[in-house]
LUMTIKE-739809 format. One line per 2 residues: number of its first residue (from 1); their letters; for each residue x, y, z of C-alpha. Coordinates in steps of 0.05 Angstrom, whole numbers, plus 5000, padded with zeros to 4 digits. Example, Ala and Ser with C-alpha at 12.3 -4.5 7.8 and 13.67 -1.06 7.14 Angstrom:
1	as	5246:4910:5156 ~ 5273:4979:5143 $
# end
This chain:
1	xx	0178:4838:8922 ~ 0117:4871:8950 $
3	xx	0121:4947:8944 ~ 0163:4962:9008 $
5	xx	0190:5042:9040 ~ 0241:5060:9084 $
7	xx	0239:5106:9142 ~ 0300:5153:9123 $
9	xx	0329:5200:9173 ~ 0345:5267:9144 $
11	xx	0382:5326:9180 ~ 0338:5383:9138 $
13	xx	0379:5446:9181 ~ 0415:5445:9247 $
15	xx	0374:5420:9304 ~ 0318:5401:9249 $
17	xx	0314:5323:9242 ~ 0257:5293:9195 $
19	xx	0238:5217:9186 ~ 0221:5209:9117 $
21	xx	0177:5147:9075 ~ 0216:5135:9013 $
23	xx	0199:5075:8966 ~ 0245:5019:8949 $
25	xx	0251:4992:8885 ~ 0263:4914:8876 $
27	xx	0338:4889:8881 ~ 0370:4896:8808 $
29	xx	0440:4855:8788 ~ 0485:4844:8841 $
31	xx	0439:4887:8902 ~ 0407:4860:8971 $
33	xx	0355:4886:9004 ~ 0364:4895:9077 $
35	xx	0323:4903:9135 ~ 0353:4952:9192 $
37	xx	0365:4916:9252 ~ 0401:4962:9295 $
39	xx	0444:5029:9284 ~ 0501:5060:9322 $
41	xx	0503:5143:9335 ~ 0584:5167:9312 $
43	xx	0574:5233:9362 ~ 0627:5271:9324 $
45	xx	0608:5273:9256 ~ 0527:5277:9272 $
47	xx	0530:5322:9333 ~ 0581:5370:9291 $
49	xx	0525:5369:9228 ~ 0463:5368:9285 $
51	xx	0504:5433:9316 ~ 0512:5473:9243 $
53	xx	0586:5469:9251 ~ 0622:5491:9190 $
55	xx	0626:5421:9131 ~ 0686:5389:9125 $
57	xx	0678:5396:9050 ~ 0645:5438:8995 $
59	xx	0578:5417:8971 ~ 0508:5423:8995 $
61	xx	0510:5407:9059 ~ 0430:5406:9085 $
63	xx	0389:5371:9079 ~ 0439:5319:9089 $
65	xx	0431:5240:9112 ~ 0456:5213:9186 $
67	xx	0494:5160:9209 ~ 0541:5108:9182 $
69	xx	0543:5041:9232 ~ 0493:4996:9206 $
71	xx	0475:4922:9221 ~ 0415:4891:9173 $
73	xx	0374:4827:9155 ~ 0383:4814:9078 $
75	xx	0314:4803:9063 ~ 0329:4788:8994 $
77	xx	0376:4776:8933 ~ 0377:4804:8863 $
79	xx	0415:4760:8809 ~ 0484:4754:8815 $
81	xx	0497:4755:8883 ~ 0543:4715:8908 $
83	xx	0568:4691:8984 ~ 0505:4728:9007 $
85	xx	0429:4702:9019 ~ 0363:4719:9051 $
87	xx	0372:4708:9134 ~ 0445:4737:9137 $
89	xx	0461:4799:9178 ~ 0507:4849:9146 $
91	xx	0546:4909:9167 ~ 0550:4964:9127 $
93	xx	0555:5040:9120 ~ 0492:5056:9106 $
95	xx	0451:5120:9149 ~ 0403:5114:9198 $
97	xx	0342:5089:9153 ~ 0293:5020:9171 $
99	xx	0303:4984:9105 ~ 0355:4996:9044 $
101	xx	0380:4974:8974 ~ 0449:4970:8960 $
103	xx	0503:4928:8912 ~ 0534:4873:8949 $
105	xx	0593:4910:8960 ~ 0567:4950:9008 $
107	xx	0553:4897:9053 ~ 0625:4900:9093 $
109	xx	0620:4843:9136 ~ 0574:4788:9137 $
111	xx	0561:4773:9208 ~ 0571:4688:9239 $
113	xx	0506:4666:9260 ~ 0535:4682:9340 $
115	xx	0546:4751:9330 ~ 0516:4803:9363 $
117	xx	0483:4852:9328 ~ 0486:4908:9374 $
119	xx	0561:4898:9392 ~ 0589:4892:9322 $
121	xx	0544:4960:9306 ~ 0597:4985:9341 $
123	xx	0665:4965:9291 ~ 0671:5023:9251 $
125	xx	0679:5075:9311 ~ 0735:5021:9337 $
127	xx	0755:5027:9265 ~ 0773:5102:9264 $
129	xx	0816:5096:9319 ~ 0860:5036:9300 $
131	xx	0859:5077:9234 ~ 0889:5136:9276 $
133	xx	0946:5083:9311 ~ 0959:5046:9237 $
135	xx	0975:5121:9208 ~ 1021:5143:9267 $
137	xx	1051:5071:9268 ~ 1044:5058:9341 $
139	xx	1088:5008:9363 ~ 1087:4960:9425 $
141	xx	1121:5011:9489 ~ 1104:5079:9444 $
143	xx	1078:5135:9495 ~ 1011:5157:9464 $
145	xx	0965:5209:9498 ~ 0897:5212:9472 $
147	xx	0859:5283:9481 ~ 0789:5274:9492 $
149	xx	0748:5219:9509 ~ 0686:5218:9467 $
151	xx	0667:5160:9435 ~ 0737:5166:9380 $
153	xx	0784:5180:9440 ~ 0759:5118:9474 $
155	xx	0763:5081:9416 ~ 0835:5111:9400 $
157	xx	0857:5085:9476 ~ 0827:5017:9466 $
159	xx	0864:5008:9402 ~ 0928:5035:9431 $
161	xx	0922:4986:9484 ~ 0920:4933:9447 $
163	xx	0983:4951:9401 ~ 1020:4944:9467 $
165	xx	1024:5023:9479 ~ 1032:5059:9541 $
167	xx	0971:5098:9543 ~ 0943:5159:9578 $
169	xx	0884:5213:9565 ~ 0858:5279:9575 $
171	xx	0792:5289:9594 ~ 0742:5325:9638 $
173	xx	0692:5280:9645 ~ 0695:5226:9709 $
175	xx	0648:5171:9664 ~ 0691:5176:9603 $
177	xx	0753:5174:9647 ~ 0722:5112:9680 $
179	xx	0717:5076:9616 ~ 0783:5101:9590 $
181	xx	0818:5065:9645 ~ 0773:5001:9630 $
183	xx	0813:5002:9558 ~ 0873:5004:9581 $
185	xx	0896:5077:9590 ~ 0954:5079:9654 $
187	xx	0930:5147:9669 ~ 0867:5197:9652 $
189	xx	0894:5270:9676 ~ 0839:5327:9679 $
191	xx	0868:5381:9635 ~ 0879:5430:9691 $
193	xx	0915:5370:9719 ~ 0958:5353:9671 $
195	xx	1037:5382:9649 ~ 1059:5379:9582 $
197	xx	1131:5343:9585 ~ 1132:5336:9519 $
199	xx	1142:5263:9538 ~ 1092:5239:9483 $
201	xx	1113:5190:9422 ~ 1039:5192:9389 $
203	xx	0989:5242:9406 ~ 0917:5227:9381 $
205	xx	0884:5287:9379 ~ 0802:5272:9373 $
207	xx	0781:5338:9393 ~ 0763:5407:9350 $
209	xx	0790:5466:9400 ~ 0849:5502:9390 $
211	xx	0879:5493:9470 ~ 0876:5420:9459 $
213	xx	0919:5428:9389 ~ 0963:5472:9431 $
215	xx	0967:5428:9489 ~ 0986:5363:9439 $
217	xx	1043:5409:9408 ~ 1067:5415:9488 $
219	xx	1062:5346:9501 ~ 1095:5314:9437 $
221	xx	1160:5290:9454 ~ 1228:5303:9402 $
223	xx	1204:5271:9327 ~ 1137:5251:9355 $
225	xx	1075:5251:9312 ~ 1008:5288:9326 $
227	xx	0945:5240:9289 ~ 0886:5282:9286 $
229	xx	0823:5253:9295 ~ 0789:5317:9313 $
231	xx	0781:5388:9270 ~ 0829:5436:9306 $
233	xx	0791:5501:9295 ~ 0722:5485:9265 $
235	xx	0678:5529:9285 ~ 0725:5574:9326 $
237	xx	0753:5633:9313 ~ 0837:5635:9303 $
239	xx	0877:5618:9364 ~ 0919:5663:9401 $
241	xx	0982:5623:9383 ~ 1020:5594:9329 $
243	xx	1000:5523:9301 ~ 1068:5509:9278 $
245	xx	1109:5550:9324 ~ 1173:5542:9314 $
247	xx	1202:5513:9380 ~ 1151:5452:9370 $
249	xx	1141:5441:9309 ~ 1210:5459:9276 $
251	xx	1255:5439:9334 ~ 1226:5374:9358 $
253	xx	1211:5357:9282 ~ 1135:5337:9285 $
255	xx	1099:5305:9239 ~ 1022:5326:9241 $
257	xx	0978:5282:9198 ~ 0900:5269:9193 $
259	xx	0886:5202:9204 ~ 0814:5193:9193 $
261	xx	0813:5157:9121 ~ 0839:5088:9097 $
263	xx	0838:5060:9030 ~ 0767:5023:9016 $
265	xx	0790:4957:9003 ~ 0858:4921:8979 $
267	xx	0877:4931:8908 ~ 0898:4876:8858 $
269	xx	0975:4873:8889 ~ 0961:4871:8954 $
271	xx	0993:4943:8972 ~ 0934:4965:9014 $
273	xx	0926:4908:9063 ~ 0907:4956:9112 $
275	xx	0839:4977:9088 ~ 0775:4990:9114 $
277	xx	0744:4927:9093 ~ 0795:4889:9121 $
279	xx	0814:4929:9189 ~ 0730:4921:9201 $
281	xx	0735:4852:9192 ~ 0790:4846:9240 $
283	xx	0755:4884:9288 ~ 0694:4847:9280 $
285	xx	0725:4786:9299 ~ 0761:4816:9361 $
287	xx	0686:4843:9386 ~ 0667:4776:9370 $
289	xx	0709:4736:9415 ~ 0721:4788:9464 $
291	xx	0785:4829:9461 ~ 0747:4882:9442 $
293	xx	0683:4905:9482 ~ 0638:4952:9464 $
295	xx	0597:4953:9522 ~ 0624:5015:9563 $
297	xx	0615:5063:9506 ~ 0543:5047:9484 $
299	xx	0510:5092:9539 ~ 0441:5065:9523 $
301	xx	0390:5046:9471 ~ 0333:5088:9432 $
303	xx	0279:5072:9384 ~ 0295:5092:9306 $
305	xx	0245:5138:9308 ~ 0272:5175:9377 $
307	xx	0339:5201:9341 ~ 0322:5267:9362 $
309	xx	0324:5257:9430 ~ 0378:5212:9429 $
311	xx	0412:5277:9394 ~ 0394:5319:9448 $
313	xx	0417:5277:9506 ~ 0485:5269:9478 $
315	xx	0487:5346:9460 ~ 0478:5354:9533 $
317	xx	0519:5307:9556 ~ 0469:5270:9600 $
319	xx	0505:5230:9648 ~ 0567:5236:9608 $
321	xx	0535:5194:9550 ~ 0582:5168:9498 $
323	xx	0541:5141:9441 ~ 0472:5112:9441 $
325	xx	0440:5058:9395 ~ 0379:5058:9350 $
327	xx	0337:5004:9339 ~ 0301:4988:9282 $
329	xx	0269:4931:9258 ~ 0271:4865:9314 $
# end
């Protein structure tokens, strides 16, 4: 291999992006090299990192890499792999960055010649929300509200939808609401709008404030479970009520869960058949031949290098942006 660098994004402090040049070393046993083709913006976790929010873990959290919706050209093979070879397009989990190394496991999915790039991008945010109705095992005619309509809540109603729930949202934003409706939801209330009947089988919970936690405890119907795919309470300060209040969570027997994480991949026995290797796959396919679309909630494309401003427009929710793409390499 000629001697080759990456353009790296790095988040160095809130609101401080840097493109870095790092070198690449050849493929060793069992790695690919990989050309960027085209990267997908998850507005929850970057926005949250780009805002300073507190980390959802201990560690050193700046300078800190971005992104995790990758689709790449293997440019090349180092011995041992197998089922891979120079030309194919992968998907993977790798940051916002123009070329990488990584072992062939890393490579997800292996894209069919047909596939678009810039549509499959887009699996792992449908991922997280058919993560959120596996956990909370959403059945066909379950009542699920989904709060918020960023890119997860969409997500969450598209993949609520299609497990044959009755779905409807919160949100206050007309083009989310728009799109919401496009996946399936019945009914999008404003939350000024809307009266907790505590009517709701499944509540997906995508967003971080402490009404909106309060407001899914309302609307949970008797034994009903609340999947959170938001933060309730990062970055705010206590709320002026009771989390697990008694009359909700005691008396109509709740079950709250975070739903964000699935096993990596199946182990020897089978048990974990619903993993994230597998569930991308699946969604892969369903983007593929069209019962998924991620058209309405890819709000526009950027350059690699224009991250920043692609940062800023969703910060400021310019026309009620969802999630933007980055392109790379062509």
């Amino acid at each position: 291999m000629t001697s080759m660098s990456a353009r790296t994004v790095w988040l160095e402090q809130p609101g401080q992006l840097a493109l870095r040049e790092e070198p690449l070393a050849s493929p060793g046993e069992g790695e690919i090299l990989c050309e960027t083709i085209v990267t997908a913006i998850s507005p929850g976790t970057e926005l949250a990192a780009w805002r300073g929010l507190p980390p959802l873990r201990p560690g050193v959290v700046y300078p800190r890499l971005q992104g995790y919706c990758n689709v790449a050209r293997v440019l090349e093979c180092g011995p041992g792999v197998d089922g891979i070879q120079p030309g194919d397009r992968v998907l993977s989990l790798q940051s916002h960055r123009s070329h990488f190394v990584t072992d062939q496991a890393g490579a997800v999915y292996v894209l069919p010649p047909e596939a678009r790039a810039d549509r499959v991008v887009a699996a792992y945010l449908f991922h997280l929300g058919y993560n959120a109705v596996l956990r909370s095992n959403v059945r066909a005619g379950h009542r699920v509200l989904v709060i918020g309509l960023g890119a997860l809540g969409l997500t969450s109603v598209a993949m609520a939808n299609l497990a044959g729930a009755q779905v409807s949202a919160i949100s206050g934003h007309a083009v989310p609401a728009d799109i919401a409706r496009q996946y399936g939801a019945r009914s999008v209330f404003a939350r000024d709008e809307y009266e907790a009947a505590s009517e709701a089988d499944i509540v997906i919970a995508t967003t971080n404030g402490w009404g909106d936690f309060d407001l899914a405890l309302r609307a949970a119907a008797q034994n009903a479970t609340i999947a959170c795919l938001g933060f309730p309470g990062r970055g705010q300060a206590p709320g002026e009520f009771n989390p697990l209040a008694s009359e909700h969570f005691y008396m109509k027997q709740l079950r709250i869960e975070a739903v964000g994480w699935s096993p990596l991949e199946n182990d020897s026995r089978g048990f974990a058949r619903f993993n994230q290797r597998d569930n991308i796959a699946f969604l892969a396919g369903a983007i593929e031949d069209g019962r998924l679309d991620p058209a309405p909630i890819i709000s526009g494309t950027y350059p690699g290098e224009d991250i920043e401003q692609a940062y800023r427009d969703l910060d400021a929710r310019k026309d009620d942006a969802v999630t933007y793409l980055l392109e790379w390499n062509r």
